[in-house]
MMTF fields as JSON, N, C-alpha, C and O atoms, coordinates in Angstrom:
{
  "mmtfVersion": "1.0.0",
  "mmtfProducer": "UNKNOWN",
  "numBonds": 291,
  "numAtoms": 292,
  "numGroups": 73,
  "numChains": 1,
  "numModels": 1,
  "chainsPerModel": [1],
  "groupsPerChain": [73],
  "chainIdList": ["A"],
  "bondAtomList": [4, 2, 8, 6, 12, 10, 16, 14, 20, 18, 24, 22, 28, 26, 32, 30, 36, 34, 40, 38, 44, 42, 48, 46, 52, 50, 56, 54, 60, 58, 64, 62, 68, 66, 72, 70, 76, 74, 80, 78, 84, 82, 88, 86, 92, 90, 96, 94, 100, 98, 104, 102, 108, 106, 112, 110, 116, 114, 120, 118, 124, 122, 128, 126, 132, 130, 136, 134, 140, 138, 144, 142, 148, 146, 152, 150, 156, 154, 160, 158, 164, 162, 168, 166, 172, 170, 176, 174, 180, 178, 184, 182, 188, 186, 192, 190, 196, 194, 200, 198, 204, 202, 208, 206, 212, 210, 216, 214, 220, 218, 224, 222, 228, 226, 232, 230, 236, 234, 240, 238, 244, 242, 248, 246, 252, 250, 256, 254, 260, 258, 264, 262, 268, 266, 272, 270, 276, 274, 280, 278, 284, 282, 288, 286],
  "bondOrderList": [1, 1, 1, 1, 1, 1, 1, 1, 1, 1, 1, 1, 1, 1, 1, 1, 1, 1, 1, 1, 1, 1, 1, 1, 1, 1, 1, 1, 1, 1, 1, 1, 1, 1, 1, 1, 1, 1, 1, 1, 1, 1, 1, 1, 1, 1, 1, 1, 1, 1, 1, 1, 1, 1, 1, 1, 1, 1, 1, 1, 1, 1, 1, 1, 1, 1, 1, 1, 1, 1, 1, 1],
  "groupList": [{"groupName": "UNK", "atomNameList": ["N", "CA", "C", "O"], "elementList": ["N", "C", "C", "O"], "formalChargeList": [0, 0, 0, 0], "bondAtomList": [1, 0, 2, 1, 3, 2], "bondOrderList": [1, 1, 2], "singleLetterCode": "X", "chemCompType": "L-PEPTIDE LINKING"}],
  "groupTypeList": [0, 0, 0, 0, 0, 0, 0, 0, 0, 0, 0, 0, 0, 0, 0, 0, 0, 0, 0, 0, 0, 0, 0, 0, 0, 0, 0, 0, 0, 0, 0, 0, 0, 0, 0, 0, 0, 0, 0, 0, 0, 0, 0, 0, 0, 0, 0, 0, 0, 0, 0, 0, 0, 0, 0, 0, 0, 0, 0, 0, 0, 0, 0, 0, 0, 0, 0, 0, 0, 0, 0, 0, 0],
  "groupIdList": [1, 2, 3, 4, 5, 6, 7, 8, 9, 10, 11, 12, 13, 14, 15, 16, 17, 18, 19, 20, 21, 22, 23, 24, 25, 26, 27, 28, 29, 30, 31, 32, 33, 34, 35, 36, 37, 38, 39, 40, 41, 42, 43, 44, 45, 46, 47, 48, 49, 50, 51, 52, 53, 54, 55, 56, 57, 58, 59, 60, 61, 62, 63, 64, 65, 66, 67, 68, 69, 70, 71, 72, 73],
  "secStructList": [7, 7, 7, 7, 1, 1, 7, 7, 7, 7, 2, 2, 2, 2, 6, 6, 6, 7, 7, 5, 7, 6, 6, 1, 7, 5, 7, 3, 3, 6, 6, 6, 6, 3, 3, 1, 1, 6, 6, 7, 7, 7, 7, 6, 2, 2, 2, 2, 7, 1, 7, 7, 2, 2, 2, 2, 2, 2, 2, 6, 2, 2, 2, 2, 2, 2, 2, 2, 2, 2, 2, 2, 7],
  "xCoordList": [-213.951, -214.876, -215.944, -215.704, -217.314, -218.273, -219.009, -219.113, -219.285, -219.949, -221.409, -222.064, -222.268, -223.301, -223.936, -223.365, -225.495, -225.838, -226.17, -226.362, -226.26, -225.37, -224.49, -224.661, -223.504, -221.807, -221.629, -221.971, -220.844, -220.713, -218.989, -218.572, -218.307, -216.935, -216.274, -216.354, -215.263, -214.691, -213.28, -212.514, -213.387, -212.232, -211.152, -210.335, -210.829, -209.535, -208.447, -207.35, -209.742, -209.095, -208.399, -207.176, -209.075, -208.8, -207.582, -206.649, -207.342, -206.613, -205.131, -204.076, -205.431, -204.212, -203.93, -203.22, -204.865, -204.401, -204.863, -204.323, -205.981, -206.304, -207.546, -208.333, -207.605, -208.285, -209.735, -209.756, -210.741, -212.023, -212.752, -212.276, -213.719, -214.425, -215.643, -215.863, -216.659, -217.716, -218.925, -219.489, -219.236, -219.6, -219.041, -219.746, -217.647, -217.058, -216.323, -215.651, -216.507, -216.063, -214.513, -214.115, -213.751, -211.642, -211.441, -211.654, -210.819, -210.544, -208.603, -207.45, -209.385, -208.192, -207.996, -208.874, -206.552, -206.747, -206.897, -206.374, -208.669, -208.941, -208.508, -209.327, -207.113, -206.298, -205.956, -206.239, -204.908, -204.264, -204.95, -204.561, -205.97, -206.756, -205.859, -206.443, -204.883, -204.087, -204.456, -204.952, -204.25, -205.28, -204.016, -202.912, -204.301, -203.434, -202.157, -201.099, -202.247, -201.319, -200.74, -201.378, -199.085, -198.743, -198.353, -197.785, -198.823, -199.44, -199.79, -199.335, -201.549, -202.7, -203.511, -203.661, -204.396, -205.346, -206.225, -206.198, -207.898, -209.391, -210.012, -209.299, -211.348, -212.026, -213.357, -213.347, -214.564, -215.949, -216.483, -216.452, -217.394, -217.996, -217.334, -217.943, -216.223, -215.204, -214.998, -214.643, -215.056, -214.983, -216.398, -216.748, -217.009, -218.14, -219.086, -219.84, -219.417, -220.692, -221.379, -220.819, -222.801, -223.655, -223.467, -223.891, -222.794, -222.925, -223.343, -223.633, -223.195, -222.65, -221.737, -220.565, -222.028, -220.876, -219.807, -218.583, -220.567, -219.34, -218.536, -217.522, -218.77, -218.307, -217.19, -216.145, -217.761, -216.805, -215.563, -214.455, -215.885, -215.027, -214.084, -212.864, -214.728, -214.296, -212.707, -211.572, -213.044, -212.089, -211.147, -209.955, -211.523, -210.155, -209.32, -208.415, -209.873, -209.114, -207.784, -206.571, -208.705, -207.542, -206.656, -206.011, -206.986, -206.314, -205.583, -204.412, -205.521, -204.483, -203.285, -202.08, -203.997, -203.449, -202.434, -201.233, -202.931, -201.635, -200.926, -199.729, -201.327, -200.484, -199.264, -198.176, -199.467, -198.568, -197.72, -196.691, -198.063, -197.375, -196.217, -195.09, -196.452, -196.033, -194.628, -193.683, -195.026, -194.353, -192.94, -191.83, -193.403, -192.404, -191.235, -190.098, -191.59, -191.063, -189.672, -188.903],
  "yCoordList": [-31.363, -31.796, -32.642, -33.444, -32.364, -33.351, -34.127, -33.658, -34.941, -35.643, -35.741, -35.568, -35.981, -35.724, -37.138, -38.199, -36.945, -38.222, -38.485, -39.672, -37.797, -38.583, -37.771, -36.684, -38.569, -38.143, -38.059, -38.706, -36.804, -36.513, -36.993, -36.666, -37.584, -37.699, -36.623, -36.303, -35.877, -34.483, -35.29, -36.237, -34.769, -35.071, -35.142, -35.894, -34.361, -33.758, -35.658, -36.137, -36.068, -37.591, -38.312, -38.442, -38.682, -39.601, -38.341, -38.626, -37.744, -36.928, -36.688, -36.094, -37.193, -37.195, -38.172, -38.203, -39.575, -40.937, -41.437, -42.426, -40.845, -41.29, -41.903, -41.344, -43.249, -43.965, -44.216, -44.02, -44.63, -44.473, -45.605, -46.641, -45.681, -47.427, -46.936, -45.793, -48.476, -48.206, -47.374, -47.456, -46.628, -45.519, -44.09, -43.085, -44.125, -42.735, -42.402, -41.388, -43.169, -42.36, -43.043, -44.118, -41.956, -42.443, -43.342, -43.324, -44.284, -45.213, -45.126, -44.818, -45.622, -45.093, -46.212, -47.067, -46.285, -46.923, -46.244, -45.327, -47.841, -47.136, -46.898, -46.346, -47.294, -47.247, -45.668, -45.098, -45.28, -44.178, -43.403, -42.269, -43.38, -42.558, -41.865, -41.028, -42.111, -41.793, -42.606, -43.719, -42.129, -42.714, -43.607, -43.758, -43.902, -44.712, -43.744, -44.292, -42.416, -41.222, -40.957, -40.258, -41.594, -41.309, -39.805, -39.071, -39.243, -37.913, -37.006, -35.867, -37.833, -37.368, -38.146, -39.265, -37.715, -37.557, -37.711, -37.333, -38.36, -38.293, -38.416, -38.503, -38.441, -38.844, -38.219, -37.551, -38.216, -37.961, -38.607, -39.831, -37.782, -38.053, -38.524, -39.206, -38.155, -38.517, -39.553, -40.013, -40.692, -41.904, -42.982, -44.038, -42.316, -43.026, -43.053, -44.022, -41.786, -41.547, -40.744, -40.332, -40.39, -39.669, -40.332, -41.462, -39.524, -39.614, -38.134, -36.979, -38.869, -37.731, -36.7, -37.02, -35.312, -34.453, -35.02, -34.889, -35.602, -35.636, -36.721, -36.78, -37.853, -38.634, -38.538, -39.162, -36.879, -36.387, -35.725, -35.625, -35.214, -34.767, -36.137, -36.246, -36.837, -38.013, -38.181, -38.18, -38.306, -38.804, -37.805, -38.107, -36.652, -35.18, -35.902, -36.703, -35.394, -35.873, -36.844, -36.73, -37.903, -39.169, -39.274, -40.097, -38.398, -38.221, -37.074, -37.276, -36.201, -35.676, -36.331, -36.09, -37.093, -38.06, -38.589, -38.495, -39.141, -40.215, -38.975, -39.188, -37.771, -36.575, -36.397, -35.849, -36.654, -35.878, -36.837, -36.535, -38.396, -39.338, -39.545, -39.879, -39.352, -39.244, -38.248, -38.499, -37.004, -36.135, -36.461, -35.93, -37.308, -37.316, -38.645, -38.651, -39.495, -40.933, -40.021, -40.701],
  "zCoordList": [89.99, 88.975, 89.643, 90.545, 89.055, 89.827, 88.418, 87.284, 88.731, 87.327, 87.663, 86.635, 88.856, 89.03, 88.89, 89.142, 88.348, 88.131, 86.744, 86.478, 85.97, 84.861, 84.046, 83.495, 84.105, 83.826, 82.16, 81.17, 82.5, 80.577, 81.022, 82.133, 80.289, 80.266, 79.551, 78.365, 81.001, 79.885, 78.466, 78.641, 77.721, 76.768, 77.195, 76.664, 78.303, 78.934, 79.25, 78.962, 79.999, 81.059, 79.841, 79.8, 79.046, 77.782, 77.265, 78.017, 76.843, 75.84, 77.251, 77.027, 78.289, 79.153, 79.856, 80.862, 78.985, 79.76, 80.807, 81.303, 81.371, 82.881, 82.281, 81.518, 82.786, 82.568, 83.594, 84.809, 82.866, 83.105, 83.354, 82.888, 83.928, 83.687, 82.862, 82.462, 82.639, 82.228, 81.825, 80.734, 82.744, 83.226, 83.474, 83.569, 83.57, 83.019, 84.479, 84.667, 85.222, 86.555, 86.692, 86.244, 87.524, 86.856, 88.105, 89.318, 86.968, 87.922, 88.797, 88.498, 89.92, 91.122, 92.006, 92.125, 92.841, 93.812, 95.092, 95.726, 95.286, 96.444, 97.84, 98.574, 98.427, 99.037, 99.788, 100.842, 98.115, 98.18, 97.594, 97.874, 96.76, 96.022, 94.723, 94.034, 94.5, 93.34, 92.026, 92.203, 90.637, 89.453, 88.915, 89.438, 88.25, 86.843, 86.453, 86.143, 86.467, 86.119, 87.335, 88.122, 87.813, 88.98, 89.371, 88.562, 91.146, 91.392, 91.18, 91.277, 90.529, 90.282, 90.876, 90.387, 92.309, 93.01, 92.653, 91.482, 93.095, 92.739, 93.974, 94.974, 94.084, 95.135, 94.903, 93.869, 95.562, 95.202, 94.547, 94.681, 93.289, 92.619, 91.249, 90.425, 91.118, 89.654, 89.723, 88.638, 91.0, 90.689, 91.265, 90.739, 92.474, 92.791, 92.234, 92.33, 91.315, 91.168, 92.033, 93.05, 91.713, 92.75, 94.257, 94.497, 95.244, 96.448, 97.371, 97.058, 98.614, 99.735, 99.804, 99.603, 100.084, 100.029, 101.223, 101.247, 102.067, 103.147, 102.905, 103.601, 101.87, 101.181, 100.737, 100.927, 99.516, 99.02, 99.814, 99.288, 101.323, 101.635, 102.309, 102.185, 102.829, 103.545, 102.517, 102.992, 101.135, 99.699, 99.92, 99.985, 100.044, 99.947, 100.933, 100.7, 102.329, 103.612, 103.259, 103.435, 102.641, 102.646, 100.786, 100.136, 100.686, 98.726, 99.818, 99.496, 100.699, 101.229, 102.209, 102.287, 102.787, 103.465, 102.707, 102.961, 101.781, 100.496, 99.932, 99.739, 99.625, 98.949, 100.275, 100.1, 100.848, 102.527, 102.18, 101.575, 102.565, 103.104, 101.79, 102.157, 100.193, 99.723, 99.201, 98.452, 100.01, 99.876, 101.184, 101.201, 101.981, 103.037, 102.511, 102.983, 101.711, 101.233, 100.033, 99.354]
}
C-alpha cells in the first residue's frame, strides 16, 4: 500500500484495529517495524509519508529482518 502525498485512510486499518496517527500513516515500532497488531509488518510510505523509494525499500529489508529474527525466537 502507498498513501502518497496526500493519504486517503483505507477503512480496512480501522475495521482491523491497526492504529493510525494524525495524519493517517500506521503507527509502528520503529525498531522492529511491526504495528500495534502483533505480526503485522509496515514500512514506506504507510507510515512516513511521502518519501524515497529506496527508503521504502531500506523499511522492507529491515520489516524482514524483524520477520526472520522473529520466526527463529
Amino acid at each position: 500500500m502507498s498513501l502518497g502525498f496526500d493519504p486517503v485512510v483505507p477503512s480496512f486499518l480501522a475495521e482491523n484495529g491497526i492504529e493510525t496517527n494524525s495524519w493517517g500513516g500506521i503507527v509502528l515500532n520503529k525498531e522492529t517495524f511491526e504495528i500495534s497488531t502483533a505480526g503485522i509488518y509496515a514500512g514506506g510510505d504507510c507510515f512516513r509519508g511521502a518519501d524515497l523509494v529506496v527508503t521504502a525499500a531500506f523499511d522492507g529489508r529491515e520489516a524482514a529482518r524483524s520477520i526472520a529474527e522473529s520466526l527463529l525466537k
